[in-house]
C-alpha atoms as a printed R data frame, in Angstrom:
    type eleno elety resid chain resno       x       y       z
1   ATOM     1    CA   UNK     A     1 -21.703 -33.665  21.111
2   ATOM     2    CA   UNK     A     2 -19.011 -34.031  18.441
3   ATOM     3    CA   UNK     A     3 -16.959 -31.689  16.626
4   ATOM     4    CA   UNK     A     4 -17.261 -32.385  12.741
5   ATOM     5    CA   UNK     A     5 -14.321 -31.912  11.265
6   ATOM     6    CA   UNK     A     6 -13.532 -30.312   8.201
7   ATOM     7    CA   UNK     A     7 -11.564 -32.164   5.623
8   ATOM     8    CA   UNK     A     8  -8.366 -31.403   4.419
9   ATOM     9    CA   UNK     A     9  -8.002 -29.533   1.404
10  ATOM    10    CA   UNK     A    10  -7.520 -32.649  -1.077
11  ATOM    11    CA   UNK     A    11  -4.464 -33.359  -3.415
12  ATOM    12    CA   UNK     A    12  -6.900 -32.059  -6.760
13  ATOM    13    CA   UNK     A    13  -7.670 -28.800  -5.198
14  ATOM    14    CA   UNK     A    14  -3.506 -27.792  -3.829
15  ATOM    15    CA   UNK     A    15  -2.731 -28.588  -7.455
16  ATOM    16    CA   UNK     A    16  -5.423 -26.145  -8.425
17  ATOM    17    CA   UNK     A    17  -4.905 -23.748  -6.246
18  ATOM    18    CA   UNK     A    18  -1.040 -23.651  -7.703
19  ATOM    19    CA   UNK     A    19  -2.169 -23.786 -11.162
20  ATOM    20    CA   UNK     A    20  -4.634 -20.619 -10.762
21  ATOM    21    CA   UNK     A    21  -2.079 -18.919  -9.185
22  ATOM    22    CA   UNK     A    22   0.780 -18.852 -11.693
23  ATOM    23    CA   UNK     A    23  -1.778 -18.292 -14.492
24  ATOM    24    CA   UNK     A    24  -3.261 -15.236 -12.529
25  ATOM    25    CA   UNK     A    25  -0.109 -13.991 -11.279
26  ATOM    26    CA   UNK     A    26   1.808 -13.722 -14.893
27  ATOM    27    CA   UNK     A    27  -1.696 -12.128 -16.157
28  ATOM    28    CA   UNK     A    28  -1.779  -9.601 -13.344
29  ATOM    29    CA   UNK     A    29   1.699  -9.298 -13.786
30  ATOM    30    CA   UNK     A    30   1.541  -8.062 -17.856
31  ATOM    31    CA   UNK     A    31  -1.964  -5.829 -16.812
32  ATOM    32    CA   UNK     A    32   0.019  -4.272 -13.448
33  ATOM    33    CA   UNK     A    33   2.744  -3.170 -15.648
34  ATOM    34    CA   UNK     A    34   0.156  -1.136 -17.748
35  ATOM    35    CA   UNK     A    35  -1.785   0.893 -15.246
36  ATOM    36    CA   UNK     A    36   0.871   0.900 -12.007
37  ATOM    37    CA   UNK     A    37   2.070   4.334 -12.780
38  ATOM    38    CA   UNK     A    38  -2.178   5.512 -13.541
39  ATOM    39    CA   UNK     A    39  -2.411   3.785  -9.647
40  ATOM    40    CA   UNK     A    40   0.591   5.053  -8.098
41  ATOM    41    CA   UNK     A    41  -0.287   9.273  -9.357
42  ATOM    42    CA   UNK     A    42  -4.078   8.570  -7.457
43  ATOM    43    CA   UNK     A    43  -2.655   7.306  -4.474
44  ATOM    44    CA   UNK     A    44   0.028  10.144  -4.387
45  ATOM    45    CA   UNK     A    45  -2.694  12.411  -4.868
46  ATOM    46    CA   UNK     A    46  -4.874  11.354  -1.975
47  ATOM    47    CA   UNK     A    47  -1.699  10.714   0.324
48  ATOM    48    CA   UNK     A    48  -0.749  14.038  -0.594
49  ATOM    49    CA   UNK     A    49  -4.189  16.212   0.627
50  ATOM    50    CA   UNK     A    50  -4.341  13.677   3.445
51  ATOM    51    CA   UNK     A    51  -0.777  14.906   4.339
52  ATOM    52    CA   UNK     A    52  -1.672  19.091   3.870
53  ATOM    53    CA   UNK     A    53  -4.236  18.365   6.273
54  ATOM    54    CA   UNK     A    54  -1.963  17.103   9.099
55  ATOM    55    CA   UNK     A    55   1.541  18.852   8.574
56  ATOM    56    CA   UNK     A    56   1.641  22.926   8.294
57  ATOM    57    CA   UNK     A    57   1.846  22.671   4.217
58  ATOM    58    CA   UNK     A    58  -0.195  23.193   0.913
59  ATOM    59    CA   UNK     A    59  -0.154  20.572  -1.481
60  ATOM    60    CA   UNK     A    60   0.454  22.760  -4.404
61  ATOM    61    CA   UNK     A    61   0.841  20.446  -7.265
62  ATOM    62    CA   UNK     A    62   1.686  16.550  -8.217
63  ATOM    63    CA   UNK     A    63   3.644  15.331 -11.371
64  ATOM    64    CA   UNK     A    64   4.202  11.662 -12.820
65  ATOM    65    CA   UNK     A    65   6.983  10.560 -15.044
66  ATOM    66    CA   UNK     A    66   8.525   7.674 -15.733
67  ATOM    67    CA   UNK     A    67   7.609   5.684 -12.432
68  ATOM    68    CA   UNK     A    68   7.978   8.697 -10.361
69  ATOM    69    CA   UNK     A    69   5.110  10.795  -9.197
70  ATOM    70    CA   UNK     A    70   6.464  13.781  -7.501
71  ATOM    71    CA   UNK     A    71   4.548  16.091  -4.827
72  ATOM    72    CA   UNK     A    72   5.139  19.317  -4.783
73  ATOM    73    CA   UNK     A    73   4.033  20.667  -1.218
74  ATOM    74    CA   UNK     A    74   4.485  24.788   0.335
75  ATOM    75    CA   UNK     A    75   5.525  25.516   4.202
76  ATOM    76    CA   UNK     A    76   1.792  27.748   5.145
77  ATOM    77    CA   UNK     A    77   4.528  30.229   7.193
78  ATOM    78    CA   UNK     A    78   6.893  30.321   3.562
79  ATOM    79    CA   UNK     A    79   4.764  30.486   0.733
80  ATOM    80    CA   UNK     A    80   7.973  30.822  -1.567
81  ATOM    81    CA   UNK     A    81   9.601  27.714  -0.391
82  ATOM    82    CA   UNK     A    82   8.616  24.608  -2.986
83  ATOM    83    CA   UNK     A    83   9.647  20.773  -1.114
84  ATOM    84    CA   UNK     A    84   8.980  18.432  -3.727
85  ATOM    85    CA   UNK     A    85   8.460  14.771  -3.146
86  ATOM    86    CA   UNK     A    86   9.638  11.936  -5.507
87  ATOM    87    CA   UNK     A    87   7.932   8.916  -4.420
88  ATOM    88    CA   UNK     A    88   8.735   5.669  -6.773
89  ATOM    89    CA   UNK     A    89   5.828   4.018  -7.705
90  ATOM    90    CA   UNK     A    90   7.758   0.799  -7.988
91  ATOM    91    CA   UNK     A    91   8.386   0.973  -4.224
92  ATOM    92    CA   UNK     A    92   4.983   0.416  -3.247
93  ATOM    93    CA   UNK     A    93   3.185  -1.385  -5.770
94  ATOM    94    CA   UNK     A    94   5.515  -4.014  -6.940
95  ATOM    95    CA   UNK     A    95   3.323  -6.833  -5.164
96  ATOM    96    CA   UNK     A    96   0.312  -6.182  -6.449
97  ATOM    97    CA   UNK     A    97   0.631  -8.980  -9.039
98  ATOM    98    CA   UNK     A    98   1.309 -11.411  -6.269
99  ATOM    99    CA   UNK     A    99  -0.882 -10.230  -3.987
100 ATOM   100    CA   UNK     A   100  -4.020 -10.634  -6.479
101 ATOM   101    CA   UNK     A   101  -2.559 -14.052  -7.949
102 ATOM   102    CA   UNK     A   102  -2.401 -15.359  -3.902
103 ATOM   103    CA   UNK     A   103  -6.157 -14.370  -4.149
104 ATOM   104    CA   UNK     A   104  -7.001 -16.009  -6.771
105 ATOM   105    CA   UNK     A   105  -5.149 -19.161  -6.223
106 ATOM   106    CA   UNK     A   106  -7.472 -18.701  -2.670
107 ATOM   107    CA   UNK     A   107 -10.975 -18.669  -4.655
108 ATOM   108    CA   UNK     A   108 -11.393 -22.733  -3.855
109 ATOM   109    CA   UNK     A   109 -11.064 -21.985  -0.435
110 ATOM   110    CA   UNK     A   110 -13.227 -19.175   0.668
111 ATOM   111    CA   UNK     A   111 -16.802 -18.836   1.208
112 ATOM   112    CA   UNK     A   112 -18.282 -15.258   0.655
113 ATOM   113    CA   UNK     A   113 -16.309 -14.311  -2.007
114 ATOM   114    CA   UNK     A   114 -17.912 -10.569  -2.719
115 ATOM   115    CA   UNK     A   115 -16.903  -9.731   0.957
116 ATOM   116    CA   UNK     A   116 -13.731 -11.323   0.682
117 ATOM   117    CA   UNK     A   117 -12.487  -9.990  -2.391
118 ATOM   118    CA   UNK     A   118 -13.799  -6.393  -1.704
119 ATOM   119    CA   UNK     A   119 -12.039  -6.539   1.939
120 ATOM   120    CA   UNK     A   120  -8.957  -6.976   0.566
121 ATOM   121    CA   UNK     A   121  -8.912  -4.754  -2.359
122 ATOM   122    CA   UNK     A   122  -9.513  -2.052   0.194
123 ATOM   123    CA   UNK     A   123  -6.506  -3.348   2.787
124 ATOM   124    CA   UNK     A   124  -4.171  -3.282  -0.418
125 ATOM   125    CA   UNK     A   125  -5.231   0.338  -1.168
126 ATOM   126    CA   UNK     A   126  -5.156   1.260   2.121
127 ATOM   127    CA   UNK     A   127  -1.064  -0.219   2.462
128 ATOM   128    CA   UNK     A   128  -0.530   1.703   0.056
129 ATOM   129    CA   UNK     A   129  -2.281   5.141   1.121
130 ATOM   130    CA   UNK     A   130  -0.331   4.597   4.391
131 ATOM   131    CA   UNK     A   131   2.821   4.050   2.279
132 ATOM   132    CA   UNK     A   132   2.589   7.232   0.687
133 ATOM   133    CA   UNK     A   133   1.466   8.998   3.435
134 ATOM   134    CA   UNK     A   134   3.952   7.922   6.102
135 ATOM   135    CA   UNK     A   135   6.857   9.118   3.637
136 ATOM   136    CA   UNK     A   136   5.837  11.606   2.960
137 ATOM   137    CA   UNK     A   137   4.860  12.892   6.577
138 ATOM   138    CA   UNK     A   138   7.971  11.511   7.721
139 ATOM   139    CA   UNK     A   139   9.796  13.273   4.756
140 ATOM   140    CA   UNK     A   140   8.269  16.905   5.342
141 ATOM   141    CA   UNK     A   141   8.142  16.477   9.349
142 ATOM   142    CA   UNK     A   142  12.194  16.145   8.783
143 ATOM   143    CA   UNK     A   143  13.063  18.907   6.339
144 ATOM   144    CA   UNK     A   144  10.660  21.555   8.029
145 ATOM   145    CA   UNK     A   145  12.910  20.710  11.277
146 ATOM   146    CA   UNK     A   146  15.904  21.238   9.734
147 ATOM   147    CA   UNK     A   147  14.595  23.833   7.665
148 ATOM   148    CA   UNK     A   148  13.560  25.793  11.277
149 ATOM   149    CA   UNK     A   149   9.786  25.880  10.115
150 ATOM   150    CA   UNK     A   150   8.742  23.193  12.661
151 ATOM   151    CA   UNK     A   151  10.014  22.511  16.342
152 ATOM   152    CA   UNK     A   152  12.307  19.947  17.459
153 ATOM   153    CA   UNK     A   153   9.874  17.517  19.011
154 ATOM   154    CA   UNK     A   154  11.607  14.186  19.731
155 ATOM   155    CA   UNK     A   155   8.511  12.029  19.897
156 ATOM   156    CA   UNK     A   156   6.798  13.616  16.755
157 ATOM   157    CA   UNK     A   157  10.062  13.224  14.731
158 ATOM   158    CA   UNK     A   158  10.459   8.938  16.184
159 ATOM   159    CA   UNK     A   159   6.392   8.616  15.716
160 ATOM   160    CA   UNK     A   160   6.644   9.671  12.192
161 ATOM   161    CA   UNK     A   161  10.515   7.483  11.527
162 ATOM   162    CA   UNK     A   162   8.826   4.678  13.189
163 ATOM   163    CA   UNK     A   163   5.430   4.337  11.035
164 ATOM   164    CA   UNK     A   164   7.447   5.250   7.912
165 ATOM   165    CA   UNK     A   165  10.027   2.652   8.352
166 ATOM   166    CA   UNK     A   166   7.160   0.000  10.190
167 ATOM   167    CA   UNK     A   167   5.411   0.823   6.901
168 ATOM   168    CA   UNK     A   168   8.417   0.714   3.972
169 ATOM   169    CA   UNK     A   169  10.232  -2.203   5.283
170 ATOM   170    CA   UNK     A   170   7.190  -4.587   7.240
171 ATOM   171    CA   UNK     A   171   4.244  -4.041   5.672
172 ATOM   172    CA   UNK     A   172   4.694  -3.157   1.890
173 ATOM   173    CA   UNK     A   173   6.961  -6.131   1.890
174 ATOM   174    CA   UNK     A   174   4.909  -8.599   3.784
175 ATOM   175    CA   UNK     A   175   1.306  -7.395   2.459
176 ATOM   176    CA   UNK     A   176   0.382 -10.200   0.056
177 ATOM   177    CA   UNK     A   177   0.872 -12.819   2.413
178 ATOM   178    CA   UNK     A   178  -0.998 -10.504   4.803
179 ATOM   179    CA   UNK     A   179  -3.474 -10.163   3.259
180 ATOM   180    CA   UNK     A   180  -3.843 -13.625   1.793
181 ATOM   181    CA   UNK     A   181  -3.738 -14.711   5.307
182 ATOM   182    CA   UNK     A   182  -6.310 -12.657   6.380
183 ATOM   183    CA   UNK     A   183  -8.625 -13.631   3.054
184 ATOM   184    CA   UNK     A   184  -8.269 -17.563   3.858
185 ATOM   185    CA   UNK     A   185  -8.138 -17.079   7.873
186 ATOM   186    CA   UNK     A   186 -11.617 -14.966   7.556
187 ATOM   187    CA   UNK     A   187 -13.101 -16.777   5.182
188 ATOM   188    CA   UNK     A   188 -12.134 -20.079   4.543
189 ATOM   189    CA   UNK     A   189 -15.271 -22.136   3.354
C-alpha cells in the first residue's frame, strides 16, 4: 500500500503566504503599538498575584506609565518594607506583531484554523505570564536574600536565575517562530 504524498506548497501560495504576512505584520504592528501598554498592566497584574501566592509577599499595588508597569509587592514578616517592580512592557511584548503576522502568513497552510489560532493565542499569553512571573520571582527571591527576609538556599536562588534568564533571553526572543512552528507542525492541512 502506497504512501500519497502531499504536494509541495506551490510557487502561488509562498508568494501569498509572503504577501499576507507583510500586510498583517505592519497592521499588527500600528494596532500593537496602541494597546501594548493596556496588555502589558493585565499581564503584570496576573503575574503579580500569581507571584504573592508563591514567594512570602503581598502584592499591594501595580502602576503603568509610559511603557513601564511597576509592582509594588510587601515582605508578609515586614509590612513596612515596599519592593517595587518596574517591568518594561517593551521587553516582553515587542514580537507580538511578528508573531501574529507569521500566523497569518500560515492561514494557507493549516487545517483547523479555530483550534489553531486559539492554541496559540494562549502559548503567546502564557510566554508572557511566565515572563513576568519569572522576573519577578527571580527579582523578589534575590532582594529578600539579601534583604535577610528569606534563607540562602542555593538551588531556590539557581531555579529561579535559571527560568528567568531560560525565559528573558530563549523564549521571549524565539517565541514567534515557536510558535509558528508549532501552528504549521500541528496543523498543517
Amino acid at each position: 500500500m502506497q504512501r500519497a504524498h502531499k504536494k509541495p506548497a506551490s510557487k502561488k501560495a509562498i508568494f501569498q503566504a509572503i504577501v499576507l504576512f507583510l500586510c498583517s505584520y505592519l497592521i499588527f504592528l500600528i494596532l500593537w503599538i496602541q494597546i501594548k501598554d493596556r496588555y502589558g498592566y493585565i499581564i503584570s497584574m496576573i503575574a503579580s498575584e500569581m507571584v504573592s501566592v508563591v514567594k512570602d509577599v503581598k502584592f499591594e499595588e501595580i502602576k503603568e506609565e509610559r511603557g513601564i508597569v511597576q509592582a509594588t509587592f510587601s515582605p508578609r514578616r515586614m509590612r513596612d518594607l515596599l519592593l517595587d517592580l518596574p517591568v518594561k512592557v517593551n521587553s516582553f511584548t515587542f514580537n507580538v506583531p511578528l508573531t501574529l503576522g507569521i500566523l497569518v502568513a500560515l492561514f494557507p497552510f493549516v487545517r483547523r484554523r479555530w483550534s489553531a489560532y486559539g492554541q496559540a493565542l494562549l502559548i503567546l499569553f502564557g510566554v508572557h505570564l511566565l515572563y513576568v512571573f519569572f522576573f519577578e520571582a527571580n527579582s523578589l527571591t534575590t532582594t529578600l536574600i539579601l534583604r535577610g527576609l528569606e534563607t540562602v538556599s542555593k538551588p531556590v536562588l539557581i531555579f529561579h536565575q535559571f527560568l528567568w534568564e531560560f525565559t528573558n533571553n530563549m523564549v521571549i526572543r524565539f517565541e514567534p517562530f515557536l510558535i509558528g512552528f508549532y501552528v504549521f507542525i500541528r496543523f498543517r492541512g
